[in-house]
C-alpha positions as a printed NumPy array, in Angstrom:
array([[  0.   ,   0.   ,   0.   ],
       [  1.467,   3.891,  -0.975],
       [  1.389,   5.807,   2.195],
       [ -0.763,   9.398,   2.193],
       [  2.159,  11.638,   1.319],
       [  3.445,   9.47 ,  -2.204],
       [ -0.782,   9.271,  -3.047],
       [ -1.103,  12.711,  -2.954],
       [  2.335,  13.483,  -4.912],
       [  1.32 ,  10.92 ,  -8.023],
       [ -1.955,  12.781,  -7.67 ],
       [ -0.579,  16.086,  -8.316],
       [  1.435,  15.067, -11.434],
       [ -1.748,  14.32 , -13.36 ],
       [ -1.93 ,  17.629, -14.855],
       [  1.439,  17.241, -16.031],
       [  0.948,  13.6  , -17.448],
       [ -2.309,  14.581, -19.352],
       [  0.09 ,  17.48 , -21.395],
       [  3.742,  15.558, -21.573],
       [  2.454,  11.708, -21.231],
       [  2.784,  11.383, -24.915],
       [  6.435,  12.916, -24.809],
       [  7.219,  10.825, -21.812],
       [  6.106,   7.408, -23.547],
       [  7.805,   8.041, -26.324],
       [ 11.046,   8.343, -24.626],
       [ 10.302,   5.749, -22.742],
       [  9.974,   3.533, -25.54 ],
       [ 13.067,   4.781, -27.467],
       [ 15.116,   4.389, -24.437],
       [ 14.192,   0.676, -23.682],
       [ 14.719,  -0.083, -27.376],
       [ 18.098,   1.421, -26.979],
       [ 19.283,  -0.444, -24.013],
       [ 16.989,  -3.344, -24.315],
       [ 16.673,  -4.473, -28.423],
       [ 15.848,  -7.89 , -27.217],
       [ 12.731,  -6.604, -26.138],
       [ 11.887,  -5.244, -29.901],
       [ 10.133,  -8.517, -30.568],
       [  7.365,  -7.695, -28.028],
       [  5.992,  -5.01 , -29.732],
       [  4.36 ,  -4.233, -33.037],
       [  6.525,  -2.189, -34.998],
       [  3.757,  -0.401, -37.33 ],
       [  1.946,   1.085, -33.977],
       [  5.27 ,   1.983, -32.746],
       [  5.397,   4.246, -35.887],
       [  1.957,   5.518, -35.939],
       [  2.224,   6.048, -31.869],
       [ -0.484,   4.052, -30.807],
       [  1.568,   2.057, -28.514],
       [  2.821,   5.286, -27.228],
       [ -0.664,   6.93 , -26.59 ],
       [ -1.902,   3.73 , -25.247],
       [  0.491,   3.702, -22.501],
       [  0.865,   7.334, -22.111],
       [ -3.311,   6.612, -21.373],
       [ -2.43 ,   3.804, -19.034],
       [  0.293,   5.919, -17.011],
       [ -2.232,   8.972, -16.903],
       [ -4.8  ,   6.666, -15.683],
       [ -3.184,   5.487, -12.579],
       [ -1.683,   8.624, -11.806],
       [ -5.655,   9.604, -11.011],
       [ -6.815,   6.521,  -9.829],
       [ -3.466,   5.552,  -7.52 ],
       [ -5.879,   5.478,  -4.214],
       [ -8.63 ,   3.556,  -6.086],
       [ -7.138,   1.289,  -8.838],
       [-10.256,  -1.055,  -8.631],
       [-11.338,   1.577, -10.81 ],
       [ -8.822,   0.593, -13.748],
       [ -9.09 ,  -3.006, -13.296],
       [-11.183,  -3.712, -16.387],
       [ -8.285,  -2.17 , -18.462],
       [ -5.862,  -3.476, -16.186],
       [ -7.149,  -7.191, -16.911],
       [ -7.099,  -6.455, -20.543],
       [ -3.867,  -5.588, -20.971],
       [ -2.762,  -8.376, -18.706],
       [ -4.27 , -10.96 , -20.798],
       [ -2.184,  -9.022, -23.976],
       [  0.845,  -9.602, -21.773],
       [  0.411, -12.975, -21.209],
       [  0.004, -13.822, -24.85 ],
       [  3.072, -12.092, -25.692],
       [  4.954, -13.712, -22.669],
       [  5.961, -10.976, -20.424],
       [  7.673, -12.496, -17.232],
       [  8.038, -10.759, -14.256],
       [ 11.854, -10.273, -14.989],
       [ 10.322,  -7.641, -17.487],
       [  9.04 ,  -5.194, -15.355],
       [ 12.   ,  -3.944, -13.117],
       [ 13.253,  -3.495, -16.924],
       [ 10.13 ,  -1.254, -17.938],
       [ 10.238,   0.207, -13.957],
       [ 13.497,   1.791, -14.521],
       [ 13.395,   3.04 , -18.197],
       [  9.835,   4.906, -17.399],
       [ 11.732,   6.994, -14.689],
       [ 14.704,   7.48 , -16.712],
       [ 12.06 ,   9.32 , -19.462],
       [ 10.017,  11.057, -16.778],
       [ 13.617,  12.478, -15.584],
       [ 14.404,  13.587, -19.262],
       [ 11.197,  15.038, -20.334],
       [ 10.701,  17.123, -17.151],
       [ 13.869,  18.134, -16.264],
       [ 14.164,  20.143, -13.373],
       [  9.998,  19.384, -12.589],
       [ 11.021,  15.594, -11.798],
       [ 11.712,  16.72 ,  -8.372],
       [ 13.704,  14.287,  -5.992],
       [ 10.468,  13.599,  -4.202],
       [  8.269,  13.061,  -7.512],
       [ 10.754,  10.52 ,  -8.939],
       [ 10.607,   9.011,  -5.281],
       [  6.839,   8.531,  -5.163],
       [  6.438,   7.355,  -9.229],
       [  9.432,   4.933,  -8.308],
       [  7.169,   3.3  ,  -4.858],
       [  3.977,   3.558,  -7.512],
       [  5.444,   1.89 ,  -9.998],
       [  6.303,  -0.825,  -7.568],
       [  2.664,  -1.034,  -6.528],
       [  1.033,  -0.935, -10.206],
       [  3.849,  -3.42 , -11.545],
       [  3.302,  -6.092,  -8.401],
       [ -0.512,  -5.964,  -9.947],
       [  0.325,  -7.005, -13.398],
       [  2.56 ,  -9.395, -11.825],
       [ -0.101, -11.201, -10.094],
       [ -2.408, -11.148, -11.939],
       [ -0.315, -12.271, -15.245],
       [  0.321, -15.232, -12.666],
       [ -2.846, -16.762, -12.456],
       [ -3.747, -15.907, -16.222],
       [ -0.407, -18.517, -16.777],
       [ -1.702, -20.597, -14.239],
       [ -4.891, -20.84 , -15.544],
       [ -3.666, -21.237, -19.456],
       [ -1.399, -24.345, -18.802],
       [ -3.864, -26.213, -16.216],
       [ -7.023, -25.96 , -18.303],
       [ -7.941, -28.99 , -20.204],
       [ -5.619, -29.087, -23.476],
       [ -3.818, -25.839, -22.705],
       [ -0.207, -24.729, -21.658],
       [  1.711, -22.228, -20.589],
       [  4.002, -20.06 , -22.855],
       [  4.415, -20.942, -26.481],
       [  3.477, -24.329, -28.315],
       [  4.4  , -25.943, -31.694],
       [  1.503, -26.562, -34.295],
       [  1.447, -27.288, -37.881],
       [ -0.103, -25.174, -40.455],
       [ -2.815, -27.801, -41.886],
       [ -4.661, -25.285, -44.222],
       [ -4.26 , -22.007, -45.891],
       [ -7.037, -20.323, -47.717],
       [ -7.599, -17.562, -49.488],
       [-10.731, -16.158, -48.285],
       [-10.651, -12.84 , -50.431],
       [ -8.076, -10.477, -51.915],
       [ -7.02 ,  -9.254, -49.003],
       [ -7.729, -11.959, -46.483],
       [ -6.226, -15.391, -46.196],
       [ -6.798, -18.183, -43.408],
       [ -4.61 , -20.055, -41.074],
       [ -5.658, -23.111, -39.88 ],
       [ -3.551, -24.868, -37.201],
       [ -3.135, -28.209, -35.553],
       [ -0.61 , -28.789, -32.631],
       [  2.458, -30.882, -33.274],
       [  2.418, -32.996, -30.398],
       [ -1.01 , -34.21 , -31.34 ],
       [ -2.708, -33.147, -28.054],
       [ -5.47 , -31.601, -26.757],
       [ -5.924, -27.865, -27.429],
       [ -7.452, -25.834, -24.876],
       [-10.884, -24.298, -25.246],
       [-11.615, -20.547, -26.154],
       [-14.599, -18.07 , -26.039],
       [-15.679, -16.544, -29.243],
       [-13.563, -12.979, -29.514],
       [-10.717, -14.451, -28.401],
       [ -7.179, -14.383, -29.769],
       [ -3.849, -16.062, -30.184],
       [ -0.311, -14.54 , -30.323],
       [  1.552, -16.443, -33.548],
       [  5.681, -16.384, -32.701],
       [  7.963, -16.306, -36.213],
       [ 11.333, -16.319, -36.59 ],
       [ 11.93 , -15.159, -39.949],
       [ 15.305, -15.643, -41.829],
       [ 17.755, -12.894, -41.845],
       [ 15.989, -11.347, -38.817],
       [ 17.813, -10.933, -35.952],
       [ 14.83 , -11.319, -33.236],
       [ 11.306, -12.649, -33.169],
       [  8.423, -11.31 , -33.937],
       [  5.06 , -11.851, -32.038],
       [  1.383, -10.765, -33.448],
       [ -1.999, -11.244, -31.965],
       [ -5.135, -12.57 , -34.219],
       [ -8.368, -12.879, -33.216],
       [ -9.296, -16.428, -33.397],
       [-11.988, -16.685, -36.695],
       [-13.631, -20.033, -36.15 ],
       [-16.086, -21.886, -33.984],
       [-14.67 , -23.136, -30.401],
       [-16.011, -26.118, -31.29 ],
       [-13.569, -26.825, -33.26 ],
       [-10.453, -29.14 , -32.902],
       [ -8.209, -26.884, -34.617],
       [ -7.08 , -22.734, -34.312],
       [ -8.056, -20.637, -36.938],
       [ -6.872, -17.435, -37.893],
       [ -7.859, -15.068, -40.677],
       [ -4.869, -12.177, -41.424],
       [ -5.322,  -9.37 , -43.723],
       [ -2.164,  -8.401, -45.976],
       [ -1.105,  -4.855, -45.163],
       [  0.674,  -3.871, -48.428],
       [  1.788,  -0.515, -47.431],
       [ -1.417,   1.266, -49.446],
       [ -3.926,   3.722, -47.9  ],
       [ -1.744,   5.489, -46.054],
       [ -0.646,   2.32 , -43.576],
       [  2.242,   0.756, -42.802],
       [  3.239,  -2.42 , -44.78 ],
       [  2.717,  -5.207, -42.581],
       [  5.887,  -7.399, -42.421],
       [  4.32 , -10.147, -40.475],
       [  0.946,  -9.904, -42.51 ],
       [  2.986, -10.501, -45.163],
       [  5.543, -13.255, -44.004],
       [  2.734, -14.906, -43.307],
       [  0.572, -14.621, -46.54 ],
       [  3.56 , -15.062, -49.125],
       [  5.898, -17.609, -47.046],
       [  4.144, -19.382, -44.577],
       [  2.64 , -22.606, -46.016],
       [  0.79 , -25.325, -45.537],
       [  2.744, -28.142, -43.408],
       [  5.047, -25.77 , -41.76 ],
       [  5.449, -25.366, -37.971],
       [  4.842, -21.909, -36.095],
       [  4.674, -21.341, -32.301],
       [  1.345, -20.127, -30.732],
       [  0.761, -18.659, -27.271],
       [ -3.003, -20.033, -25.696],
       [ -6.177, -18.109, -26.41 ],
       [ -6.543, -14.721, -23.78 ],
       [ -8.898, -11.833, -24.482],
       [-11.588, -10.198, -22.484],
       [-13.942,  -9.242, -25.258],
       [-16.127, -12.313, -25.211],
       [-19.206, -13.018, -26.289],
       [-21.663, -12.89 , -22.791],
       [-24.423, -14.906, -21.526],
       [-27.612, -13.013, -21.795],
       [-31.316, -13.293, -23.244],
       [-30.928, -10.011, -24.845],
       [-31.032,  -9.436, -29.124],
       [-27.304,  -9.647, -30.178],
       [-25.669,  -7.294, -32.721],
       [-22.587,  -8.254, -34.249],
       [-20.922,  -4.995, -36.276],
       [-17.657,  -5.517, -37.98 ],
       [-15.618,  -3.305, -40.651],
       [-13.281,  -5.275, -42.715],
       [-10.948,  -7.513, -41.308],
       [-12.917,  -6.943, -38.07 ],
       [-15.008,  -9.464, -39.063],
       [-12.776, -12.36 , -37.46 ],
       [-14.042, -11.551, -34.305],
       [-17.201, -11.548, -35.27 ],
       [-17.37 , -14.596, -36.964],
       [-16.669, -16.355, -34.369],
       [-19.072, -15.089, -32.449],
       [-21.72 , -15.873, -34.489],
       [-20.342, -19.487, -35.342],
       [-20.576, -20.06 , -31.752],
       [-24.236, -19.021, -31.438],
       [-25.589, -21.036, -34.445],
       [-23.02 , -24.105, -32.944],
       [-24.382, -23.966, -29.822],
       [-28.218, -23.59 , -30.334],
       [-28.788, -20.558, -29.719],
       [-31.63 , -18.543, -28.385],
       [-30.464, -14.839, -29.244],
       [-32.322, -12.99 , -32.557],
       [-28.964, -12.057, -33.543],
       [-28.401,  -9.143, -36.412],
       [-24.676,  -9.665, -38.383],
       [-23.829,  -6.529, -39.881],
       [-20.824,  -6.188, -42.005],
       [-19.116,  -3.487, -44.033],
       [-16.204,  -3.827, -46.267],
       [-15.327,  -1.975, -49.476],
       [-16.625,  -4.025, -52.158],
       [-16.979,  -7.829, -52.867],
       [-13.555,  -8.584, -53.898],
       [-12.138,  -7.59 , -50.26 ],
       [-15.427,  -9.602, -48.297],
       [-14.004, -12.677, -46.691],
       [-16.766, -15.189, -45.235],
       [-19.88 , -13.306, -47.035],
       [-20.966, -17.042, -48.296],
       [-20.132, -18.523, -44.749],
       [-22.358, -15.984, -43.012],
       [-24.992, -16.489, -45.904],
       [-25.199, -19.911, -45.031],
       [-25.533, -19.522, -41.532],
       [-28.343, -17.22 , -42.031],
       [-30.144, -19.264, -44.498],
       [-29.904, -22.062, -42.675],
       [-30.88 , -20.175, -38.984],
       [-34.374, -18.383, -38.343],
       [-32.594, -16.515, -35.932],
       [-29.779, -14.513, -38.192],
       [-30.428, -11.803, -39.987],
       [-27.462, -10.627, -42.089],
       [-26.498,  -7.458, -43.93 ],
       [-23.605,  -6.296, -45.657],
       [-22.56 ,  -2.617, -46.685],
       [-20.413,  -2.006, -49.799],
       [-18.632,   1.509, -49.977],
       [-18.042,   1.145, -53.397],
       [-19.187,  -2.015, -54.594],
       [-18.153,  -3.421, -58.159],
       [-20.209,  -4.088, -61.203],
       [-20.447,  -8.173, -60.584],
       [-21.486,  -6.665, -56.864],
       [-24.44 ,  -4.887, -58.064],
       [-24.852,  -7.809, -60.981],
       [-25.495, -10.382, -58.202],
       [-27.343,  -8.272, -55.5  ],
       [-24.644,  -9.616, -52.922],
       [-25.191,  -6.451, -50.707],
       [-27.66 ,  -4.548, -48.83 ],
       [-26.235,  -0.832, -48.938],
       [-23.839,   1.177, -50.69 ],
       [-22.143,   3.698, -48.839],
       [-21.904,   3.699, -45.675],
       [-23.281,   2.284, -42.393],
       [-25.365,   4.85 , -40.946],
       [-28.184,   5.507, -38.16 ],
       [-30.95 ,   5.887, -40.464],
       [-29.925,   2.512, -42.228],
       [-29.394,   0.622, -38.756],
       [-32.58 ,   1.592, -37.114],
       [-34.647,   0.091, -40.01 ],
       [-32.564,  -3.044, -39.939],
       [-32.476,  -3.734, -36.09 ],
       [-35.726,  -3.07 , -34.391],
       [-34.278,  -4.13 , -30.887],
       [-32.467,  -0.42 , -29.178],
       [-31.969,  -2.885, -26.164],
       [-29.873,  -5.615, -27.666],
       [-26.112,  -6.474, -26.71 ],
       [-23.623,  -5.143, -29.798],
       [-20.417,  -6.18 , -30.135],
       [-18.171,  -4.27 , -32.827],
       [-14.511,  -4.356, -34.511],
       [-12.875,  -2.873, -37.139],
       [-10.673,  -0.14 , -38.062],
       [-10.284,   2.565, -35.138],
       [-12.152,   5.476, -37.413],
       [-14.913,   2.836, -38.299],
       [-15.555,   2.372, -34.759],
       [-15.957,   5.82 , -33.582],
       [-18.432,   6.508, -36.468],
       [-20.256,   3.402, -35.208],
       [-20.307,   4.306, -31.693],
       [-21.814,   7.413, -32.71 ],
       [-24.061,   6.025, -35.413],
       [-25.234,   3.551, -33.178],
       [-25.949,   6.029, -29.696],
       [-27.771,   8.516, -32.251],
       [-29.875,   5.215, -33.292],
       [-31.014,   4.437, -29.59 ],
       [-28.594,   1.938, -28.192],
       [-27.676,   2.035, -25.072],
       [-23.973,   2.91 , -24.454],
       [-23.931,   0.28 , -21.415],
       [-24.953,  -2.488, -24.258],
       [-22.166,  -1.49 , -26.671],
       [-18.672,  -3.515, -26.644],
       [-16.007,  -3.07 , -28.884],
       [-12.102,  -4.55 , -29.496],
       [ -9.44 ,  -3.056, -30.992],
       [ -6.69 ,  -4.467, -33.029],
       [ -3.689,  -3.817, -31.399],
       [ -3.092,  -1.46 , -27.967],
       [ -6.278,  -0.246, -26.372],
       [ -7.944,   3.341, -26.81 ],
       [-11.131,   4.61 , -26.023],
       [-13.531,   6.2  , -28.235],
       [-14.587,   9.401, -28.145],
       [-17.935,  10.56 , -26.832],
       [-20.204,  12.298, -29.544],
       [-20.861,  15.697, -28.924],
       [-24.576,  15.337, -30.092],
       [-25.69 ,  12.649, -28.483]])
């Protein structure tokens, strides 16, 4: 427990996180990196680069800062990103690491500020925040390698299947080595996929949200190809794995983790994806028609055009072949054979009008993924519609954010 004196000293650094966190992260980062290069493999290089990593944690620092004398506050997020950290293997040999390069950046960013008695108090908070993670990282391990089928760290599996579900999209299906057991999941899930690629000097880890049915006796995984167009980074593991990894080779996965799982309840379900946040969501749904399902449950979809639509027959067939599913699918700009074959609903865009004549229930449960400005115009889109923000999850691909609250609404 932090004594009186150190709460009240995080507590007045706060205003100075929420204008130099950003600068503070990013130092952080770039001194680890420096001292610490093994630890490059950790993280994704492309939100290194567009400073998502360093926003998310700059959020995360800020965050305790207020919260330092009630941190049950931040436990959601704090389980969230200790599930990340266990699928990317973070050990408790890690944090002293982290500990001491966070100081070093607070020291360089604020100069004389970082006071003696500020580093002093961070330094007994960090110890506090970090012995949290620690713990509760344990019994995440713990409770990976003793369930039915599962393990602890990283495991060997073939690569049984590849497919090519459109032109962006291509599934992984794999198969452990050993011929085991693999342990169960809950729909929105993920796995962490560990390559060593030649000529590299380090590893690289990725997260994927797990694309199939838990019913399953395999892993499935559906990765888009970031080719460097639109403005994002090219993907070197999106694209290791589309043009190099094939079928009957061996890669090392972590166990399933996540927190944004589909939920028991008797409410309507809404499942709202945006391109390759669709995996997800696919699961989700596979799970629900699987497992006889009760929910009237409302798939919603948008993607560009037909060519870059992965699943669209797999969901068709679910619906056809369930009472209970009702999909639609949005085309931005959809092609000619698109329009020749009636194989969406809308063109444009996904919008409040559109979704309150498609879903007539304001109360059901939606879950949502997709690109980060996709989601913020469907948070909004959906609160001007009439759901109710407590009934709206979401995931995002890589580190955590929050949306933004419309103005309007």
């Amino acid at each position: 427990m932090l004594d009186t004196k150190t709460i009240e000293i995080i507590k007045s650094t706060v205003p100075v996180l929420e204008k130099h966190g950003e600068d503070i992260t990013k130092t952080f980062y770039k001194l680890m990196f420096t001292n610490h290069p093994e630890l490059l493999n950790i993280f994704n290089h492309a939100n290194q680069k567009q400073g998502r990593q360093q926003k998310a944690l700059a959020n995360s620092v800020y965050a305790a800062a207020k919260y330092i004398d009630q941190l049950e506050v931040i436990l959601p997020v704090v389980t969230q990103i200790a599930h990340k950290h266990r699928s990317l293997g973070i050990k408790p040999e890690h944090y002293p690491i982290v500990g001491e390069h966070l100081i070093l950046a607070i020291k360089e960013v604020l100069k004389d500020a970082a006071t003696d008695e500020i580093i002093e108090a961070w330094t007994k908070a960090y110890g506090v925040i970090a012995g949290a993670f620690i713990g509760l990282e344990k019994s995440l391990y713990d409770e990976a390698s003793q369930k039915p089928g599962g393990w602890k760290d990283f495991r060997t599996f073939n690569v049984t299947k590849k497919v090519k579900e459109s032109d962006v999209i291509t599934s992984f299906y794999f198969s452990p080595v050993d011929g085991g057991d693999i342990a169960a999941y809950l729909p929105g899930q993920y796995i962490s996929v560990k390559l060593n690629i030649q000529g590299e000097e380090f590893t690289h880890i990725r997260q994927y949200s797990l694309s199939d049915s838990p019913e399953k006796a395999y892993y499935r995984i559906s990765v888009k190809k970031e080719d460097g167009t639109n403005g994002k980074p090219e993907g070197k593991i999106s694209n290791y794995l589309h043009n190099e990894l094939k079928e009957g080779d061996q890669i090392e996965i972590s166990a399933p983790a996540g927190e944004f799982v589909l939920e028991q309840t008797d409410k309507s379900i809404v499942l709202l994806s945006g391109g390759v946040g669709i995996t997800p969501m696919l699961s989700m749904l596979r799970h629900l028609d699987a497992s006889g399902m009760t929910n009237e449950t409302s798939f919603i979809h948008a993607a560009i055009n037909g060519n870059v639509h992965a699943f669209a027959e797999e969901v068709k067939n679910i619906e056809e072949n369930n009472q209970l599913v009702k999909a639609y699918f949005c085309y931005e700009n959809p092609s000619e054979k698109d329009k020749e074959e009636k194989a969406y609903n809308k063109e444009g865009y996904i919008t409040s009008e559109w979704l309150k004549t498609i879903v007539s229930d304001m109360d059901s449960l939606v879950y949502m993924c997709g690109p980060v400005p996709f989601m913020q115009a469907m948070y909004e889109a959906l609160l001007e519609s009439g759901f109710k923000k407590e009934n709206i999850r979401y995931e995002f691909f890589g580190p955590s954010m929050e949306l933004k609250e419309p103005q309007s609404v």
